[in-house]
Each structure stands twice: as structure tokens, then as C-alpha cells.
TORKOL-4160 file (C-alpha; in steps of 0.2 Angstrom, whole numbers, padded with zeros to 4 digits, m for minus):
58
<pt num="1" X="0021" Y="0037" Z="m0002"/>
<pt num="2" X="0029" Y="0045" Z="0014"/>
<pt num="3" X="0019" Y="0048" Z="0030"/>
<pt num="4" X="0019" Y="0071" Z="0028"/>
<pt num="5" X="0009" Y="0066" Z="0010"/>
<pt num="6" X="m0002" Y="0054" Z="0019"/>
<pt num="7" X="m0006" Y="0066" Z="0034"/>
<pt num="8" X="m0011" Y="0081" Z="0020"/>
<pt num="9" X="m0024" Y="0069" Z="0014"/>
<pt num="10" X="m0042" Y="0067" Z="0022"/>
<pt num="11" X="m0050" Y="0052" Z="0030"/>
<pt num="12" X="m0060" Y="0050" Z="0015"/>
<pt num="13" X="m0047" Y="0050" Z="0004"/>
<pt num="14" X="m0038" Y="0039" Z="0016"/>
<pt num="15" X="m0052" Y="0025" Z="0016"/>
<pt num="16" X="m0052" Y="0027" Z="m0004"/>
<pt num="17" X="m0035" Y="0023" Z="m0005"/>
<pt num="18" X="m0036" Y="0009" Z="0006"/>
<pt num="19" X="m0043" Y="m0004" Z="m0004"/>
<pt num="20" X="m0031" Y="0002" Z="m0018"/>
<pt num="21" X="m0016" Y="m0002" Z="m0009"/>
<pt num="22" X="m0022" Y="m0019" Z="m0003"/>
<pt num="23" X="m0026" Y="m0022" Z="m0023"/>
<pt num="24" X="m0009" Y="m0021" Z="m0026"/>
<pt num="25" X="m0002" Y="m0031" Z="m0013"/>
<pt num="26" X="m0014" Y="m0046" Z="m0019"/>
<pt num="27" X="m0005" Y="m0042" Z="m0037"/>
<pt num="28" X="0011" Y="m0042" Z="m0031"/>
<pt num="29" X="0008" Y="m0057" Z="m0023"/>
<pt num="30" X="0003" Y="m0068" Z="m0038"/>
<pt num="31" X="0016" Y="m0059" Z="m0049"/>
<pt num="32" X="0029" Y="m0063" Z="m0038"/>
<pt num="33" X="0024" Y="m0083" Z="m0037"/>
<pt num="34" X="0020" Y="m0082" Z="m0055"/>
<pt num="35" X="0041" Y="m0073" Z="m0058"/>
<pt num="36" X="0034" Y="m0057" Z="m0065"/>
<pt num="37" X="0042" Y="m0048" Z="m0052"/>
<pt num="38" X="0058" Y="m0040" Z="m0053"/>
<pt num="39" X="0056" Y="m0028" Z="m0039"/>
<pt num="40" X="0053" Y="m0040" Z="m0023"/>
<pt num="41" X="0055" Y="m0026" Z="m0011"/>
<pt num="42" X="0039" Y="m0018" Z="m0017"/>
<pt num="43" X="0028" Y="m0029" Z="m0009"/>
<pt num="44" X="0036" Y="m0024" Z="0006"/>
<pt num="45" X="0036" Y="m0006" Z="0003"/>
<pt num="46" X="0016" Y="m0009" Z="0000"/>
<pt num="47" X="0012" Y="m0018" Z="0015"/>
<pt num="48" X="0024" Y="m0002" Z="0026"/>
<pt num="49" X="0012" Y="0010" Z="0018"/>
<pt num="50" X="m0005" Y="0000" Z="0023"/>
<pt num="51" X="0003" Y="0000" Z="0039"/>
<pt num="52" X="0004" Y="0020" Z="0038"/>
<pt num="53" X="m0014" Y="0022" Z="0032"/>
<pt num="54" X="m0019" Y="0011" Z="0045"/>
<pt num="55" X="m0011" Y="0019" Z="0057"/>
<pt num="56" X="m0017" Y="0038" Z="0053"/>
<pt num="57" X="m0035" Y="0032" Z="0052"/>
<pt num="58" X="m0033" Y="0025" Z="0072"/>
């Protein structure tokens, strides 16, 4: 999700997504250990976009 969708959306919706995104980093995580993975750059690309939520809710 680029940072122009992320600034359209509301502080609540920001908070909902939030837990979401952290969800799917924790996923990511035990897929990648258990070799589920074949994408290894998404976990990446998840933690950049908590970043940016975090960031537009300071």
C-alpha cells in the first residue's frame, strides 16, 4: 500500500489496520521458518508499511 492510499484513509481506519498488518508480519514470520514462503521480500514490504502507518498516526 503506498503512502497517497494510506493518507486518504482516517485515523480510525488507520488504527484498525494496524493490528492487521502486524498479524501478517507474525505469519510471515513462521511461514518463512517453516519454508512456506516463496516471496521473502514481503515480510519486508510488511514491516515498510507498519512503518508508514506508524508514521501518519505521529
Amino acid at each position: 500500500m503506498k503512502i497517497t492510499e494510506l493518507r486518504r484513509k482516517s485515523k480510525t481506519d488507520l488504527n484498525k489496520l494496524l493490528p492487521e498488518k502486524y498479524d501478517k508480519l507474525c505469519q510471515l514470520r513462521f511461514s518463512l521458518v517453516s519454508g512456506k514462503v516463496k516471496n521473502v521480500k514481503a515480510v519486508r514490504e510488511t514491516k515498510k508499511e507498519i512503518a508508514r502507518i506508524l508514521t501518519l498516526l505521529k
